[in-house]
C-alpha angles and dihedrals in degrees: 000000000000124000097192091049087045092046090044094050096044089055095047093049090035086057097053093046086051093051086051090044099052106039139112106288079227090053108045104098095055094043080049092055094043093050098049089048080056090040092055090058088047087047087051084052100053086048097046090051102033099233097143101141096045086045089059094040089049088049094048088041092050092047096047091056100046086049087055092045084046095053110032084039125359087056088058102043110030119189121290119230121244098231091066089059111119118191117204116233103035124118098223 
């Protein structure tokens, strides 16, 4: 079993749920589709390789922390909606 394959495929997943996680409630369908498009090359990967147990242990590991983030950060300050950005110096 290999630590550096298991570290750099729980980043990468971690990464796309965040992504999910942390978009636009309006958004969220199109960013989804877009990271499981990402996570079926990842998947190729894992099989080409044969990394399957370090494939599931990435993908445990990924889904613990972003519980974690979920529920110590994501849970207190949800995602603000782009229509209530306001940029300074304009003249709207």
């Amino acid at each position: 079993m290999q630590i550096g394959i298991i570290i750099l495929l729980t980043v990468a997943i971690g990464i796309m749920l965040m992504l999910v996680q942390r978009s636009e409630r309006k958004r969220r369908l199109m960013v989804a589709i877009g990271m499981l498009l990402i996570g079926e090359i990842i998947r190729r990967y894992i099989w080409y390789r044969s990394y399957h147990a370090e494939g599931w242990i990435a993908l445990i590991a990924a889904l613990v922390l972003n519980g974690l983030f979920w529920a110590l950060i994501g849970r207190y300050n949800p995602v603000g909606s782009s229509d209530r950005i306001h940029v300074y110096g304009l003249d709207d």
